[in-house]
N, C-alpha and C positions, 0 to 999 in steps of 0.2 A: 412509564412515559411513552406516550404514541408520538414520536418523532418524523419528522418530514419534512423535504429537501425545499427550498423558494429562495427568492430573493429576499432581501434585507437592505432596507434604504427608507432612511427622515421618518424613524419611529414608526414605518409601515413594513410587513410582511405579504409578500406575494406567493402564495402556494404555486410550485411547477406544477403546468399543465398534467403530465404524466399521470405526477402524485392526484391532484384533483379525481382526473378519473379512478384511481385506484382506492378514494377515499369513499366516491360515491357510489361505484359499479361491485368493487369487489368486497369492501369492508362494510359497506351498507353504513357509515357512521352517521349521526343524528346531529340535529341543532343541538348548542350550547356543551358537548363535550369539550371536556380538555385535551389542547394539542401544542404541539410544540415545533415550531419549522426552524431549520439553522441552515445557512449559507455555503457551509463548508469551511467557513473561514475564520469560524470561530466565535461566530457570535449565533443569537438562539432569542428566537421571541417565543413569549408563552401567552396562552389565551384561551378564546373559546371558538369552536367551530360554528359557522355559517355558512348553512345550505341554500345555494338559489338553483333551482333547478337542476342545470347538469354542473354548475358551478361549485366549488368549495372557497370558502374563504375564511380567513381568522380573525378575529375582532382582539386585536393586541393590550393586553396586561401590563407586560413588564416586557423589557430587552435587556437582554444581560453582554455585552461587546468583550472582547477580548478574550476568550475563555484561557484557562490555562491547558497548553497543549501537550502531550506528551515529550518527556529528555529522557534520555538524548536520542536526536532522531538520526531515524535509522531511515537509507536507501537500499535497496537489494537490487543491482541491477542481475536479471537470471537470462538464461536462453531456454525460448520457449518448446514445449517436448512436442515429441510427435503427437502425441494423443491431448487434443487441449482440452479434454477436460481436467487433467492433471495441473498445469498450468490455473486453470481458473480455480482448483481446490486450494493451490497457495495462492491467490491474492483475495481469497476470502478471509481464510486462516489469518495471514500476515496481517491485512486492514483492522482484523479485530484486536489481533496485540501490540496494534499503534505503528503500525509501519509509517514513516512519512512520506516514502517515497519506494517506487518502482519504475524499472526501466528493462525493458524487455532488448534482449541481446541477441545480437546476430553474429555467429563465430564458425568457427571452420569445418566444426562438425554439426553445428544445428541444422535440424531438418527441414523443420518447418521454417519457409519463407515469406510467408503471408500470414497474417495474423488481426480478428478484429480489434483493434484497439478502444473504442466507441463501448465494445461488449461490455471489456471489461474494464472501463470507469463507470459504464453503468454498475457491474456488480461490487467493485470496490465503494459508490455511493450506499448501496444496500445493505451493503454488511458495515458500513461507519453508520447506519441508524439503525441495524439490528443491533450494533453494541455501544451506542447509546455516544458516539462519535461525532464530536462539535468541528473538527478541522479535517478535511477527509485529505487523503494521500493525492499527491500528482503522479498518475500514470502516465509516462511515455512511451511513447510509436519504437518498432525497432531500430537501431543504430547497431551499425557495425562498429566491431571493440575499438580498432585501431582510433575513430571518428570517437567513440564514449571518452576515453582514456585524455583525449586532448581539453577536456574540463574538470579534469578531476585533480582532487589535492591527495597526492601519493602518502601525506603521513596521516590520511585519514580512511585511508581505501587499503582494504584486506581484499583477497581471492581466496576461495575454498577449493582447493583438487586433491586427487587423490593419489598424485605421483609421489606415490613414497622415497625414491630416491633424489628425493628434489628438501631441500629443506624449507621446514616450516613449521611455526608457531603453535602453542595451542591456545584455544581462544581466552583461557584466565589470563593470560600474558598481556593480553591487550589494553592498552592504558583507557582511564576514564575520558571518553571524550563526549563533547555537545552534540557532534555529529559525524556519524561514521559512514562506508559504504562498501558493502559487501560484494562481488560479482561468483554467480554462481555460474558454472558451465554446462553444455547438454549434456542428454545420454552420451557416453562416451567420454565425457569431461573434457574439456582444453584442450588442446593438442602439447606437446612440447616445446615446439615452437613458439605457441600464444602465452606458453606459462612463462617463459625465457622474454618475450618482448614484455612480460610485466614485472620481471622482475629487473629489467633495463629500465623500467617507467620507475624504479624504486617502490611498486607495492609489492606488499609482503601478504607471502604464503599463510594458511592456517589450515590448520586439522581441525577436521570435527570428529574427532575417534578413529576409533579401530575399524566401525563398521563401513562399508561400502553404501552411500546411502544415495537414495535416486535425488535429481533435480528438485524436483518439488517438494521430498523430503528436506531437503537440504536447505531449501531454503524455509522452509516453515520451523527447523530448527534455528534456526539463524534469530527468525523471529521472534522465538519464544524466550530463547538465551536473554536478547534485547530487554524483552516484557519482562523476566523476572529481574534482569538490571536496574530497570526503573521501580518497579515492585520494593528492592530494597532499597530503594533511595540512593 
């Protein structure tokens, strides 16, 4: 399936500009191939390609609305690492084993303060059509925990740290829910302090093992846990 991002509206599909050029410039694609543009939001028209010049367009088939989306969705809010390319390796990973949501965190020990956000909902779109992704994830801008915390439902929000004198769960323990939301911490993890005002907010601690695992490990595990959740029904 050669999948590609546009609008979707009154049994018409509009290829993004972007995509356009990338179908003409870099794919070199031809009249009357088959394509497939989806919204993001769940729905997906199929057809055939039409070339006008620098223009790409789709001559629509069929619309398929409502896709069925991935359960139970998962949110990860993380704090993003010093080195972003690290960062951008999990929210490629995470988007492809159905993450539904991301929220980039700002906490006591995060380093990095600036961050493109634009980057990567661009690359979270790319990797929901390299893995064939009808409802693509909402990325959010950083927020500060204290600021995150004040819309969150505590019997559905876990934190992963590594203060072993501090008690906490393992993730089999965690009940079956619709929607869950993980907050992973920087290099350095949480402070004790930040772990103590979450566990005043009523979320509860989790281990992910014995091992010491980085940020973006940690959350791409998170992700995968998720994915094989839904895997087995």
């Amino acid at each position: 399936m050669k999948l590609f991002f546009g609008e979707i509206n009154n049994g018409k599909a509009i290829i993004n500009d972007e995509e356009q050029q990338h179908i003409v410039k870099v794919l070199r694609m031809k009249d009357g191939e088959e394509i497939h543009v989806t919204d993001g939001k769940g729905n997906v028209a199929s057809g055939t390609l039409v070339i006008e010049g620098k223009k790409a367009n789709i001559e629509v088939s069929e619309i398929k609305k409502d896709t069925q989306d991935f359960n139970p969705k998962l949110h990860i809010a993380i704090a993003p690492t010093k080195n972003i390319d690290r960062i951008e390796f999990f929210v490629e990973k995470a988007v492809e084993m159905g993450i539904a949501e991301i929220t980039i965190l700002q906490t006591e020990k995060t380093e990095r303060k600036n961050i493109s956000i634009d980057k990567l909902r661009k690359q979270a779109i790319a990797a929901s059509k390299q893995s064939l992704r009808f409802h693509f994830p909402v990325v959010n801008a950083l927020i500060k925990l204290p600021d995150f915390l004040k819309n969150i439902n505590p019997e559905k929000t876990f934190v992963a740290h590594c203060h072993e004198n501090l008690e906490r769960i393992e993730l089999n323990h965690i009940p079956a829910l619709e929607q869950i939301t993980f907050l992973i911490g920087p290099e350095g993890d949480f402070s004790e302090r930040e772990i103590q005002f979450l566990s005043d907010s009523n979320v509860k601690a989790v281990s992910l093992g014995n091992q010491r695992l980085r940020t973006e490990t940690a959350g791409v595990f998170v992700a995968a846990w998720n994915y094989f959740n839904m895997m087995r029904g």
